[in-house]
Steps between C-alpha positions, in 0.01 A plus 500: 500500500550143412844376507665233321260250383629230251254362270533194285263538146424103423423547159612663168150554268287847480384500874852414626632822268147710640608465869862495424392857375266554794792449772714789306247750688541300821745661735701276729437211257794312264421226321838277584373214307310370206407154366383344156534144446702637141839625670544715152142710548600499892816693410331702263174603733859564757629736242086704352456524889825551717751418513346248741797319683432140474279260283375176523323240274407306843245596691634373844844649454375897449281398843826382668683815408557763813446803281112377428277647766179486314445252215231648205351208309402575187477149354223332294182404725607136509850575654357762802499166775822374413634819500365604826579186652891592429467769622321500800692178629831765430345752740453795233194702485284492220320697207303275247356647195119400421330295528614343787447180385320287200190391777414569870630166600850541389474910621411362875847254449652831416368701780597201747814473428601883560264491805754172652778637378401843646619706253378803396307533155279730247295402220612748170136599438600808314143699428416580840819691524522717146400855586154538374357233624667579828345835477181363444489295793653817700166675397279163552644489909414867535140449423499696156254288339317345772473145579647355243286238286621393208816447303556422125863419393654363149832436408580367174750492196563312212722180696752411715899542425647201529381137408469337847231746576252332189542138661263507717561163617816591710400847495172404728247695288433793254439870471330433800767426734754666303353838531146524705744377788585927501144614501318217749795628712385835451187451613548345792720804549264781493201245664701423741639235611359351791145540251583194359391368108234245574404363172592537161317472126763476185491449158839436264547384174831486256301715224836567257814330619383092481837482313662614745350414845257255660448775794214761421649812390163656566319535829259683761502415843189652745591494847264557789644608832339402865411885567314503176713652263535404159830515240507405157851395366578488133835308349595481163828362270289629183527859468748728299605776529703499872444431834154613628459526896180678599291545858176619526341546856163580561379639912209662625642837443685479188737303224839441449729422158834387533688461162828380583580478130411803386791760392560827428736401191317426161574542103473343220827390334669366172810377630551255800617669831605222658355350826191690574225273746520131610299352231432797252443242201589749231869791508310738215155679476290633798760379818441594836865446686487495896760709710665300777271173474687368819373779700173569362393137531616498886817269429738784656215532799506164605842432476607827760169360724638120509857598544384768773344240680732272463798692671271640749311122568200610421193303330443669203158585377525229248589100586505133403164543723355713254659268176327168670145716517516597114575176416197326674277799341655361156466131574134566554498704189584255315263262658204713423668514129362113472262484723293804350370631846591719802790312708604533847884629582684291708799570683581262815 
């Protein structure tokens, strides 16, 4: 049983409040601290989620308290180095949200400084650890479908929460890195991944929100793998209707469908309910609420795996390793975006 691990949640917006969630079904864990750069929405996050003992609108002070064991950074892309800097260079592990980083350059500066710092360190890719999905790969490793050959995988809904995501200058990119980041990770999940993504072919455009963003909200990334697999990866900020997370794996003996979004609540409705599914887009008519979102999109999952690890000083199965590889897979994305042609992946 793990005992006694203090985490420190740097951030107060929707993924701070997800994992803040998540760590309520993590036993051994407290969160001790919290930050927001607004001391009034770091009290009130303290209050939603604790009560948490101590917050902080400066970074380097929750990394300096005792109580913080692990620090969670779930910051806007363009703040993950700074923030890892602090806290690395204050000796705390570390669990950043995705994507690691805005390009592969900046995710190897991340990845070096935990490495000299030699602290330990996971990457919050969340999809590989919600239950179907990890179900699905149980069945892959025991050979129910063969060798497997092919995966398809789309996540979309209708945009992100929170301005900073749209500017895709700081931001690093679009739909793209905001959201294929899960499934490319996926992939090289159930590939494996020593088989590693050799080339890539992608296509994005910013079909509906031009207003809004000058990142594609649009995209479809094919990525070729060195054993001779194949995975198609869809992204999209332009569909209503809720969040849509879908696998489809194709082997010699069989197919898989993963679904992670599907649920077995549904209606139709004249009055609002209140909160139902991150971005439902309409409270009345047909409405298709998800139980427990944290734990049936593998927040709750990876939280108990990193904190497990942590206290035991174990690597976990996801890390800043696996963050700088997505990255360089999205970097040549969006290469092949303007180039219009097949472009290698590189990642030294």
């Amino acid at each position: 049983m793990v005992v006694g691990v203090g985490v420190g949640l740097i951030g107060s917006g929707f993924i701070a409040s997800t994992y803040a969630d998540a760590l309520q079904d993590v036993r051994g864990a407290e969160i001790t601290a919290n930050y927001s750069r607004d001391p009034d929405r770091a009290a009130a996050f303290a209050v939603e989620w604790g009560p948490i003992p101590s917050q902080y609108d400066d970074i380097a002070a929750l990394c300096a308290d005792p109580a913080v064991d692990l620090v969670v950074v779930s910051l806007p892309n363009e703040v993950h180095l700074e923030a890892t800097r602090i806290a690395a260079a204050a000796g705390k592990g570390i669990v950043c949200t995705k994507p690691l980083a805005r390009t592969g350059p900046e995710a190897a500066q991340m990845l070096a400084i935990v490495a000299d710092a030699g602290v330990w360190h996971g990457y919050a890719e969340s999809s590989v650890f919600s239950p179907n999905v990890a179900k699905a790969y149980q069945m892959v490793e025991a050979g129910a479908i063969g060798d497997l050959l092919t995966m398809r995988a789309r996540e979309a809904h209708s945009g992100p929460h929170a301005p900073h995501f749209w500017d895709a200058g700081p931001a690093g990119g679009g739909a793209l890195l905001d959201m294929g980041c899960h499934t490319i990770e996926s992939a090289r999940h159930f590939f494996g991944k020593g088989n590693r993504i050799t080339e890539v072919f992608a296509w994005g455009a910013t079909l509906v929100h031009g207003d809004k963003t000058s990142g594609e909200d649009s995209a479809v990334a094919l990525l070729k793998f060195a054993g001779g697999q194949l995975a198609t990866v869809e992204s999209s900020w332009i569909e209503k209707g809720g969040m849509q997370l879908r696998h489809e794996f194709v082997g010699t003996a069989g197919r898989l469908v993963t679904d992670t979004s599907s649920t077995p609540v549904w209606g139709f409705i004249e009055n609002p309910a209140g909160y139902l599914v991150e971005k439902a887009d309409a409270q009345t008519g047909w409405v298709f609420p998800v139980p427990e979102e944290a734990r049936a999109y593998g927040f709750s999952q990876e939280m108990r795996h990193f904190v497990d690890c942590f206290a035991a000083g174990r690597e976990p199965r996801e890390t800043f390793a696996d963050g700088h590889v997505v990255n360089c897979v999205i970097d040549a994305c969006y290469r092949s975006m303007k180039t219009g042609t097949w472009e290698p992946v590189h990642t030294a």
